[in-house]
Each structure stands twice: as C-alpha cells, then as structure tokens.
N, C-alpha and C positions, 0 to 999 in steps of 0.2 A: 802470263796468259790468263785471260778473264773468260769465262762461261756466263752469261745475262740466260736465265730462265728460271724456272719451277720447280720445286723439287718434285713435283709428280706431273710433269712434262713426261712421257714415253720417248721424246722425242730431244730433248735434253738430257734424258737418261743414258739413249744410245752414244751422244756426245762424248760425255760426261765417260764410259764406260771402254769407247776408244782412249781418250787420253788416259786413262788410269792405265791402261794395258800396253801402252805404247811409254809409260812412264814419264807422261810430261806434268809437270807441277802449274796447277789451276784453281785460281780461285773463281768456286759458283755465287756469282750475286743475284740471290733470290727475286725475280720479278715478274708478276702478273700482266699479262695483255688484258684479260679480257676486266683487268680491272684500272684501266688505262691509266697504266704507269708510263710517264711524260720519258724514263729511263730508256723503255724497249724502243718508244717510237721516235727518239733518237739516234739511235743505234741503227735500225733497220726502217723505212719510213713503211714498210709492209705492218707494219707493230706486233712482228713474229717472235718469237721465242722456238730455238736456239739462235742466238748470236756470239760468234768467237771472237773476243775483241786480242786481235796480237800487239805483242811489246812495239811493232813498225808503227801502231795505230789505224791498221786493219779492221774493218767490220766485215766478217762474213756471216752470212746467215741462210739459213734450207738446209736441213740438215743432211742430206746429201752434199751438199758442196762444203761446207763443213769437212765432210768424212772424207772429199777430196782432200782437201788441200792440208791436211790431215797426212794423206798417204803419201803427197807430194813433197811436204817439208819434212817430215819424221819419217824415213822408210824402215828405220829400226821397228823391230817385231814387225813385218807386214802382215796386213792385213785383206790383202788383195793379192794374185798370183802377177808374176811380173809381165806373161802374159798378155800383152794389150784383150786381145777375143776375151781368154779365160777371165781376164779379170770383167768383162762387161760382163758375161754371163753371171759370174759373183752379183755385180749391180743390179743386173736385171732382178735374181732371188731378192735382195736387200731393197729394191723399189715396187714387188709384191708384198714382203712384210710391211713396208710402210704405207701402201696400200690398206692394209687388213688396220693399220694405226690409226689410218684419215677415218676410217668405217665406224672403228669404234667412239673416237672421239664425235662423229654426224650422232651417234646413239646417245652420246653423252649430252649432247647441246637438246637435241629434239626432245630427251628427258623434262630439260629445266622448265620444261613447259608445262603451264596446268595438265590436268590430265583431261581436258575436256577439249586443250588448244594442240596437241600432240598428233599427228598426221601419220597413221598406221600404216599408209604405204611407205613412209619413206623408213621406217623402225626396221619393214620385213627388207625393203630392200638393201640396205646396210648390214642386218643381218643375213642377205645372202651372201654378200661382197665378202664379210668375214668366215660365211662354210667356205666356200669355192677356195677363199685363198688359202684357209689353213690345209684344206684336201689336198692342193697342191701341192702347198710346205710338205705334206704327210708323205707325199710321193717323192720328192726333192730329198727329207732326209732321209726316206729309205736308200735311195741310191745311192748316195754317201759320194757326188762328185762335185759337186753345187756347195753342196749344204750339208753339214756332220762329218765331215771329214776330220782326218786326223788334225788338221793342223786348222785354230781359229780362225775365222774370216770376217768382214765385214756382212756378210746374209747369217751370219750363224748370231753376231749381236744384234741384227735388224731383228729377227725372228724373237729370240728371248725379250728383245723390248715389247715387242708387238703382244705375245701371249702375256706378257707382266702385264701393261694395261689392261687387257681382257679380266684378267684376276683381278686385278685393284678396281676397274670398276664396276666389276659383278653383273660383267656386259651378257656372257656366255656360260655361267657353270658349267655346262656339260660339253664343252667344245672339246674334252680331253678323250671322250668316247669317242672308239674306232680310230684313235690317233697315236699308238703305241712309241712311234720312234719319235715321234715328234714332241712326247711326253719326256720321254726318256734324253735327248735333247736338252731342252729348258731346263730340265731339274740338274742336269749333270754343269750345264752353265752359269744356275741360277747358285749354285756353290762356291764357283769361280769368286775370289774376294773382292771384283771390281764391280760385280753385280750385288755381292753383300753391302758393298759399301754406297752403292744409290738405291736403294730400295727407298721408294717412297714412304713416307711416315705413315702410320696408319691412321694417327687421325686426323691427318688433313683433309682438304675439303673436296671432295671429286668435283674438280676443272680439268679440261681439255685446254692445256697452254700454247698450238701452235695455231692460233685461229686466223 
C-alpha cells in the first residue's frame, strides 16, 4: 500500500493515521500539489493529495472515500459502528471536522498573499466556518455519542486532524478557550502513537496540500 502526499497535509495525516491504527503497512511518498509534481497529477487528474495507491493498482483519492474503502477492506479495529444510520452520523461529525480543515487551509492560501492583496472578508468568514464548527465539535464531544466515546472512531481522528492543523498553522491560538472537552480530547489522542508518529515536522513549510 502507497500513501502520495505531504507530510503536513491534515488531510494525509487523517489517512495516514487510520492505516497505522488499523495496522496496515504503508509506504508515504512525499509529494506537493501545489508545487505541481507531474506524480499527484497522475495519480488523481484533480492533482489532490491524499491518494491510496493499492497493491490491485487502485488510485483512490478524497480523503473521505479513502477512509471508506479503508473500512470496507480492513474491518479489523473498526472505525465506524457497524450501524448503517450510526455509522453516517460518525461521517456526518468527520465531514464537519473536515470542514473546519478546508477553512483553515482557505486562511492559509489567502495568507500567501501580499498583505496589501489579502481580502479581509474572506479571512473573517473562514474564520467563522472554524468558531461554528469547533462550537459544534465542543458540544458533540461533550455528549460523548458521536464523538469521544469510549471506543475510537473515524470523527474522533477527523477532529484531532483538523485542531492539529489549527496548531501547525497558527491559524487560531486561542480556539482552545471555552472548549474544555474538546481540549481534553485532542490532547488524550494527540498521545495515541499513530498521531506521535505523523506529526508534521516543525520546520517545514506551511502549505495547504489538498488544493
């Protein structure tokens, strides 16, 4: 099994973080979209990152359909309840974190802009897409039937990805305020060895890899 992306992809990460925990043996080959490696846009002709290349000679790519067929070939450790309903409700949580991902990556791109070319409507409204969702998240994992539940899920890794990005790119400092469970959370998964083991490097370069 081949992983094509970034290592500071949030979105490669979440991949990347199911297969470790699902115990499938994957090698990541480091590649830049938005530095158009002729690689990605072979792979996927969207020229996205994450793309799963399998041993059939499969390309998937969306990191949702990805984390299907993920669940559909490997059901060991599940990561979704068996469920049809429940497990969309899981998807639904896991396509508001990813959500709150696309938001912060729109803050990263509008960044690269002078500071003269940078368009303040779209900064605030991006960073409301990320209050609202994490408010959500905050109430999702207080209830603990969605999201923080005893047993991992595919919203409990969307979510940890989504606040890692926030951190790595210094989108939100203070998003942690008035978000107690939701703190508590991330840092209880952010220990989990599958998440020690993709943490983005620190000095690489802040890009947004699923463009």
């Amino acid at each position: 099994m081949k992983l094509l992306g970034s290592y500071t992809s949030p979105y490669v990460r979440k991949i990347s973080v199911i297969l470790l925990e699902k115990g499938i043996a994957f090698d990541l080959i480091n590649a830049a979209p938005w530095a158009n490696d002729a690689t990605v846009a072979a792979a996927n002709p969207l020229g996205k990152v994450p793309v799963l290349m399998t041993p059939l000679g499969e390309n998937y790519f969306d990191s949702p359909i990805i984390a299907q067929y993920l669940e559909l070939t490997y059901p060991q450790t599940a990561l979704l309840p068996k469920d049809p309903l429940a497990a969309l409700r899981v998807r639904q949580l896991e396509a508001l974190a990813d959500g709150v991902m696309d938001a912060a990556m729109a803050i990263v791109r509008e960044c690269r802009r002078s500071p003269e070319g940078q368009n303040a409507a779209v900064l605030f409204c991006q960073r409301e897409k990320i209050r609202r969702g994490l408010d959500a998240l905050e109430r999702y994992a207080g209830e603990g039937r969605r999201l923080n539940t005893p047993s991992l899920n595919l919203a409990d890794i969307a979510v940890a990805c989504a606040v890692g990005a926030i951190n790595f790119q210094r989108i939100m400092p203070n998003w942690c305020v008035d978000r107690p469970v939701l703190v508590a959370l991330v840092e209880r998964l952010f220990a989990r060895e599958s998440f020690a083991r993709t943490a983005p490097p620190s000095a690489a370069a802040l890009y947004s890899d699923e463009l």
